[in-house]
C-alpha positions as MATLAB code, in Angstrom:
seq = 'XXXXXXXXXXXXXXXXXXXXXXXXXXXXXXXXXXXXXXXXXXXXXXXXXXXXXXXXXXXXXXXXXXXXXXXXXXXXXXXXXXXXXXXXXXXXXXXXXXXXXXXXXXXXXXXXXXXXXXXXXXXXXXXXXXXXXXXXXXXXXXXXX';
ca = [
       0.000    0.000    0.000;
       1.829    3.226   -1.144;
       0.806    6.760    0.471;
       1.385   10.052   -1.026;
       1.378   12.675    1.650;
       1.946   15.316   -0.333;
       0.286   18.298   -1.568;
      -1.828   18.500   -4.748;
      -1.518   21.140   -6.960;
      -3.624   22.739   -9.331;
      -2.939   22.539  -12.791;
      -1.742   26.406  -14.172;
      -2.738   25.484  -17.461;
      -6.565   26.059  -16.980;
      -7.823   29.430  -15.671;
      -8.885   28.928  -12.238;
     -12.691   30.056  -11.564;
     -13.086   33.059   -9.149;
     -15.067   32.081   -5.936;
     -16.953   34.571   -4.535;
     -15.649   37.114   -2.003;
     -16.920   36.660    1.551;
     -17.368   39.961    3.943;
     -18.374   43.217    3.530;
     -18.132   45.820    1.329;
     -17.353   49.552    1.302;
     -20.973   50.917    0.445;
     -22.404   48.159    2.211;
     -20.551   49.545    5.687;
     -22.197   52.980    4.370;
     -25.631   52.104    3.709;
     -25.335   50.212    7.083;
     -24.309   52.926    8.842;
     -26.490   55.551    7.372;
     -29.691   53.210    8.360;
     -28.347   53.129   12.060;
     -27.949   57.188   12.118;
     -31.271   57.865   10.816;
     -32.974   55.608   14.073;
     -30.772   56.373   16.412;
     -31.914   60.231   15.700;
     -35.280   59.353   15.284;
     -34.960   57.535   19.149;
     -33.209   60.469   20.345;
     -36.122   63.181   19.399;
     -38.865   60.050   20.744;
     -37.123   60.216   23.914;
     -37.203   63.694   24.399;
     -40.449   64.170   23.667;
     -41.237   60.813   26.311;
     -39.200   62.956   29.354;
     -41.100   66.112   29.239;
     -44.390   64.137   28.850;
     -43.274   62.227   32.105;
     -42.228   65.767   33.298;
     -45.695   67.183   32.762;
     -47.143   63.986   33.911;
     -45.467   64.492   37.053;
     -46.543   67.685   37.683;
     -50.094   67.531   37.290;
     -50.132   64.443   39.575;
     -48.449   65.760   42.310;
     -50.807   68.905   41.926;
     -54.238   66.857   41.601;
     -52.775   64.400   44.642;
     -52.690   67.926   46.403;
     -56.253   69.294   45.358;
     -57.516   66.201   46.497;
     -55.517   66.198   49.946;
     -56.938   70.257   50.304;
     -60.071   69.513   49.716;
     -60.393   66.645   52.068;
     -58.606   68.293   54.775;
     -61.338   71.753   54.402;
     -64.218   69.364   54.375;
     -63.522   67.724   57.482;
     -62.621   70.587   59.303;
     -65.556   71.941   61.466;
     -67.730   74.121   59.577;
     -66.830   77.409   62.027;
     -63.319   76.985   61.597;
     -63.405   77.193   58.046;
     -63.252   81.214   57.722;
     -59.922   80.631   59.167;
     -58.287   78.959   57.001;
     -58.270   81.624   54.160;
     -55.342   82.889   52.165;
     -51.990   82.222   50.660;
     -49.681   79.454   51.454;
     -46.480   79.141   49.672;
     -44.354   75.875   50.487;
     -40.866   76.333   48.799;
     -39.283   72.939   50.029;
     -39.823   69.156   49.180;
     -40.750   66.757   46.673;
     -43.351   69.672   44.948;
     -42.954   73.698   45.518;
     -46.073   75.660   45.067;
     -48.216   78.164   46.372;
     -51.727   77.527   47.678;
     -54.535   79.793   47.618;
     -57.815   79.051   49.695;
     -60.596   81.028   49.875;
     -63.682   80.719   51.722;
     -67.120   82.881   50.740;
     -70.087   83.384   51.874;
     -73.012   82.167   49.295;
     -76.551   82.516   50.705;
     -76.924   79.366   53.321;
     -74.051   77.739   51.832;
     -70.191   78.592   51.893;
     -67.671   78.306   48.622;
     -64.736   76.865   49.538;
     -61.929   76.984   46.507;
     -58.630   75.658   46.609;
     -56.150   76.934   43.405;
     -52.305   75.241   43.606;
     -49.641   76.955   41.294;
     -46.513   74.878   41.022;
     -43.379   76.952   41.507;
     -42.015   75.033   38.396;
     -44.522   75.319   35.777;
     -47.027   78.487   37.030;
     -49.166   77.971   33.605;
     -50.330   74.094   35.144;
     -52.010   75.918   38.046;
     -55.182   74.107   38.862;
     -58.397   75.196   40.816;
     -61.281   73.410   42.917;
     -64.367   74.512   44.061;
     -66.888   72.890   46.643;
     -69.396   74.323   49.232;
     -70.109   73.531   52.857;
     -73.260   73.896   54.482;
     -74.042   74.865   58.339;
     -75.368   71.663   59.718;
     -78.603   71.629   61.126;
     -79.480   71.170   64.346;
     -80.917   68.010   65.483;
     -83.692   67.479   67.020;
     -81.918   64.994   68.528;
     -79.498   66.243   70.411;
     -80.934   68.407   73.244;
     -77.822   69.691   74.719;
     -75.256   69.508   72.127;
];
């Protein structure tokens, strides 16, 4: 049994056929990279636009959270307190700065009670509610109340 161990070579007389390149070429790369620019600007202006709408969402939360917290607080206060608790309150520290106006009216047998909040950040989101309280009656009930 004979072996050959050596190397075959290709005949030079016949043209050797081309194979076809592997990899990548120079326009490729550009076309490529021209594709990834134009989404990775597109992402960047969707992004933006994502922050200040989580921004502005933040804001009006933290303000209705407030109006809410107000106007619970003035409707369970006792209804002859209530003239006291008119004016301005500005708080300038913490999670949301803002200044509070209450006011508190007079409206035939009823009182108006409105709450307004203007953030300290954004004074065009200010916000405003309105509710009335009315004198309890007396009961017949209760005889020496």
């Amino acid at each position: 049994m004979n072996l050959n161990l050596r190397r075959r070579t290709r005949n030079q007389s016949r043209p050797a056929h081309r194979r076809a390149r592997t990899g990548l070429s120079v326009i490729e790369i550009m076309v490529a990279m021209m594709l990834f620019g134009t989404v990775t600007v597109a992402m960047a202006g969707l992004s933006l636009v994502v922050a200040r709408r989580a921004e502005a969402n933040d804001v009006f939360t933290k303000r209705t959270a407030l109006l809410q917290q107000q106007m619970n607080w003035l409707q369970a206060l006792p209804y002859d307190s209530l003239g006291s608790k008119d004016g301005k309150i500005t708080v300038e520290d913490g999670p949301f700065p803002h200044t509070r106006y209450v006011s508190v009216s007079a409206a035939g047998s009823r009182t108006l009670v409105s709450v307004e909040v203007v953030p300290t950040r954004a004074p065009d989101n200010a916000e405003r509610i309105q509710f009335y309280r009315a004198r309890p009656s007396a009961s017949p009930l209760c005889t020496g109340c």
